[in-house]
C-alpha positions in Angstrom: 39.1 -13.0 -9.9 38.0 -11.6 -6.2 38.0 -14.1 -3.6 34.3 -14.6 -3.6 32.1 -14.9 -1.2 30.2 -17.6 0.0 26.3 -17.7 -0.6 24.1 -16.7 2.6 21.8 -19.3 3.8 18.4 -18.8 1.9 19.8 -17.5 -1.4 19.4 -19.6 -4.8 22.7 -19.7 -6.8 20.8 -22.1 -8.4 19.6 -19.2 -11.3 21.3 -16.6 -12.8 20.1 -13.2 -11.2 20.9 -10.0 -12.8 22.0 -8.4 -10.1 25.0 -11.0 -9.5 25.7 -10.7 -13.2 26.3 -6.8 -12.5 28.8 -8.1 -9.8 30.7 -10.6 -12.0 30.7 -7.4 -14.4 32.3 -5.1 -12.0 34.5 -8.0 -10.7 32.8 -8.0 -7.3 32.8 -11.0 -5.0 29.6 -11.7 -4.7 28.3 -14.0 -7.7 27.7 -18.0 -8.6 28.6 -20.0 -11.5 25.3 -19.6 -12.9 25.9 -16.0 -12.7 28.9 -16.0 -14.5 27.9 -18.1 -16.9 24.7 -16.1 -18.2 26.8 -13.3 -17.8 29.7 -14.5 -19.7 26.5 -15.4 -22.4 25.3 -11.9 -22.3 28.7 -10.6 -23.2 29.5 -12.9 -26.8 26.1 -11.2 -27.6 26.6 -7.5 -26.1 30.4 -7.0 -25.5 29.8 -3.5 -24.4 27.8 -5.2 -21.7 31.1 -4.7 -18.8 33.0 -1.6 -20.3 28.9 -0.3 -19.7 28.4 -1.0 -16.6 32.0 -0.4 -15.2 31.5 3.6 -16.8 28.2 4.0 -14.9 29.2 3.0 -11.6 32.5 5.4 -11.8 29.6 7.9 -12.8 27.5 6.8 -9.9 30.8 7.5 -7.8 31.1 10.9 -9.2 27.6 11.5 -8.3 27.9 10.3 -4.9 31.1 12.0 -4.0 29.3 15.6 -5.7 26.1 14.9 -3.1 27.8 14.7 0.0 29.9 17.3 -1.3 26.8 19.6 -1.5 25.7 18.5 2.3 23.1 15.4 1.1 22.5 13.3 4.2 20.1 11.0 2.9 20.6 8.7 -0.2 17.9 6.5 -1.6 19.7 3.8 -4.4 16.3 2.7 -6.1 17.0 -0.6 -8.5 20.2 -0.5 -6.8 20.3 -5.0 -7.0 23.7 -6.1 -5.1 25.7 -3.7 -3.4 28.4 -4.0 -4.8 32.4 -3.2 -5.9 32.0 1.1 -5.6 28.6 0.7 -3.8 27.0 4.0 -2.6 27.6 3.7 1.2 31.1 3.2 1.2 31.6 5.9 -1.3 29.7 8.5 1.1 30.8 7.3 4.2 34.5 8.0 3.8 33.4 11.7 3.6 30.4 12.0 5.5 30.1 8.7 8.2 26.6 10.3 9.3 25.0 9.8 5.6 21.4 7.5 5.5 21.5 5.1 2.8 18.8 3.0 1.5 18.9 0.3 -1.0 15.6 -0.4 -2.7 14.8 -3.4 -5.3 11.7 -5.2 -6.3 13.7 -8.4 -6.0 13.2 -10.2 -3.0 16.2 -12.6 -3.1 18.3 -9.7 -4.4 17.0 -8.2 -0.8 17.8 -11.1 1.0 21.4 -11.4 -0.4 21.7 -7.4 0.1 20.3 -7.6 3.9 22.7 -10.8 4.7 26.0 -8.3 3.6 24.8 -5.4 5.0 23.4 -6.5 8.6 21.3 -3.7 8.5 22.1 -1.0 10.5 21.3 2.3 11.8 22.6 4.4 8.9 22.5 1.8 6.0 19.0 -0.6 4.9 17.7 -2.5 2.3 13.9 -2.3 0.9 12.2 -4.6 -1.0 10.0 -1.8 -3.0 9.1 -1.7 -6.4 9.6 1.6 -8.0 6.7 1.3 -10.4 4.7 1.3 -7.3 6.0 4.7 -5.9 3.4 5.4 -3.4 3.9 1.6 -2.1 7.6 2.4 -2.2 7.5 6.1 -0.1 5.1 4.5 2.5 8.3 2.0 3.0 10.5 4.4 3.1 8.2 6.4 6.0 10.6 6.2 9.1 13.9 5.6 7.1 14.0 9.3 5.6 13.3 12.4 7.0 11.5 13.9 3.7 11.4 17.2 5.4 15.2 17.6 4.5 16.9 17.4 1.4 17.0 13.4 -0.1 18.8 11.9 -3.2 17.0 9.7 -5.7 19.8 7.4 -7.6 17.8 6.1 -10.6 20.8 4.4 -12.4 19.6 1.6 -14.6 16.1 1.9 -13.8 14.1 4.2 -16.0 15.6 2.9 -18.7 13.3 -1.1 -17.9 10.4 1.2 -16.9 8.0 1.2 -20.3 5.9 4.2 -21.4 2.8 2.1 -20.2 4.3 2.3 -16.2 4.5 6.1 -16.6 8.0 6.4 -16.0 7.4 10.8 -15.6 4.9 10.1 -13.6 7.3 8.2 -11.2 9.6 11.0 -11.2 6.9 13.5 -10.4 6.0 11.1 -7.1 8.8 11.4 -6.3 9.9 15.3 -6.5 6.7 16.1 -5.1 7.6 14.2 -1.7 11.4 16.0 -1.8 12.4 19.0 0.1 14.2 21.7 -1.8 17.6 21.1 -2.7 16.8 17.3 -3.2 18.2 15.6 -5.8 17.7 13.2 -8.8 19.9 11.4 -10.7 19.5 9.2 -13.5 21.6 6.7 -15.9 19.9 5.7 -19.0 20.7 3.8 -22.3 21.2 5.9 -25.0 22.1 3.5 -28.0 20.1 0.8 -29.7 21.9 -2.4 -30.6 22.8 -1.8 -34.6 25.4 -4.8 -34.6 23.3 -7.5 -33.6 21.2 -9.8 -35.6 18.1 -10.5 -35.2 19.1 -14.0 -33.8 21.2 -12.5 -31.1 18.5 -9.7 -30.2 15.6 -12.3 -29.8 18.6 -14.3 -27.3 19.5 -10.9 -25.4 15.7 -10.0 -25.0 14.8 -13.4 -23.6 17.8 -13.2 -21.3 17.1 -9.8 -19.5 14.8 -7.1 -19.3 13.8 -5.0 -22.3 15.3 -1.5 -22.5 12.8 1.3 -23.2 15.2 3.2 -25.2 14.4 6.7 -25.3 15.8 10.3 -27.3 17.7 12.5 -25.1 14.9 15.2 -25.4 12.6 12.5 -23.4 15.2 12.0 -20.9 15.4 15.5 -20.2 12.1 15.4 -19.4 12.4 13.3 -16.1 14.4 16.6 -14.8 11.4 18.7 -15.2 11.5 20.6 -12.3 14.7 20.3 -11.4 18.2 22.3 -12.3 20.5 20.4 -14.2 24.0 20.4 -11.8 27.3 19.3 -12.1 27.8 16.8 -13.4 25.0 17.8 -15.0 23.5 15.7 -17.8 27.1 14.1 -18.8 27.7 12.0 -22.0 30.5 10.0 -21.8 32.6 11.0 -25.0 33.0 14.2 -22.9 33.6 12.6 -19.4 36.3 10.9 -18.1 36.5 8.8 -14.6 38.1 10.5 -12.2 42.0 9.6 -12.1 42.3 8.4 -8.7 39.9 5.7 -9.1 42.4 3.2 -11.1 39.8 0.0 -10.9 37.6 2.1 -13.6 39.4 2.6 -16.8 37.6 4.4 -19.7 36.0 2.3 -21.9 33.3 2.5 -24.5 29.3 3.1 -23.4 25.8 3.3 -24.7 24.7 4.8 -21.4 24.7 8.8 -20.4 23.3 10.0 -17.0 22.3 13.4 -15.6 22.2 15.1 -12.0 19.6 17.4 -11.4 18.8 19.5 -7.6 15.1 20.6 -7.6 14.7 24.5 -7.2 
């Protein structure tokens, strides 16, 4: 294991958080023992849970590298939790230094953690917004982007806790309608349910993290309304592989698949 990190003043490693799990996950530095033990829970139950995550951060990668790539300045990582092992800045700035990111979450000590690595600074922030609040979330963002030139939504593992009674589309649509042309969304979502579990271990999974609102792919293409679908495109992973020079992700199984789409 990664040296870790000690805790910054003011944050509870008293309680698992979700967002350290996702760290112990992806072998990151910054997680506690109660982390690693609800994580190390989650994964006797769900032992896709790391070989998932690890394939949609290598994905996330991809997507970051194919943004700057296409002359994005401006990311905003909604749901992003910790930033962690791959994280979004480091992965633009060793092409383009100039790129603005900003990493949103609804969880305030996830913020507090995330602000206490970071030491905010003029070209990477952290907002404590919640995305099923978008007009409370854009007014935060006022200042931060410049919505009169192109901006990147990265959705990864967030539509996929937003139920059909928070309108996820209608999030999306808040969103687009903000966004300059050649703007960008990009989503990760949970394709599979859970057919090897029993009940006993579904009711112990549910209890321990959020509920996915699993969805058909046909809905999912529906949050790209609006948009082109780009390469990467909307990628599934039995056709994708990580890219070969990034060694720390290997291929591995998934229930997730994710699309990229640049609005017209």
């Amino acid at each position: 294991m990664a040296d870790l990190r000690p805790a910054p003043d003011g944050v509870d490693t008293s309680v698992p958080n979700v967002a350290r799990m996702y760290d112990y996950y992806l072998g990151g530095k910054d997680h506690f023992a109660a982390d690693r033990e609800a994580a190390e829970h989650i994964l006797k139950i769900f032992p896709d849970t790391r070989s998932s995550a690890v394939e949609n951060r290598a994905f996330l990668a991809r997507t970051v590298r194919y943004l700057v790539d296409a002359g994005v300045r401006q990311i905003v990582d909604i749901g992003s939790g910790l930033p962690t092992q791959g994280n979004v800045h480091e992965i633009a700035h060793r092409s383009a230094p100039d790129t603005r990111v900003v990493y949103v979450d609804y969880d305030p000590v996830v913020c507090a953690h995330a602000r206490a690595l970071l030491s905010d600074g003029a070209l990477v922030s952290v907002v404590e917004a919640d995305v099923r609040n978008p007009g409370d979330l854009l007014a935060k963002l006022d200042g931060l982007v410049d919505f009169g030139q192109p901006v990147a939504f990265m959705l990864y593992a967030v539509l996929h806790f937003v139920p059909d009674a928070a309108k996820p589309y209608e999030i999306v649509e808040k969103l687009r309608a903000v966004s300059a042309p050649g703007s960008y969304l990009a989503i990760s979502h949970a394709r599979d349910a859970r057919p090897d579990m029993t009940p006993e271990a579904l009711e112990i999974y549910e209890k321990a993290t959020a509920s996915l609102a699993l969805r058909s792919h046909a809905e999912i293409e529906r949050f790209f309304d609006g948009y082109e679908l780009v390469e990467p495109g909307l990628v599934y992973p039995e056709d994708w592989r990580p890219d070969e020079d990034e060694p720390v992700f290997q291929r591995t199984a998934s229930v997730g698949y994710g699309g990229v789409g640049r609005l017209r």
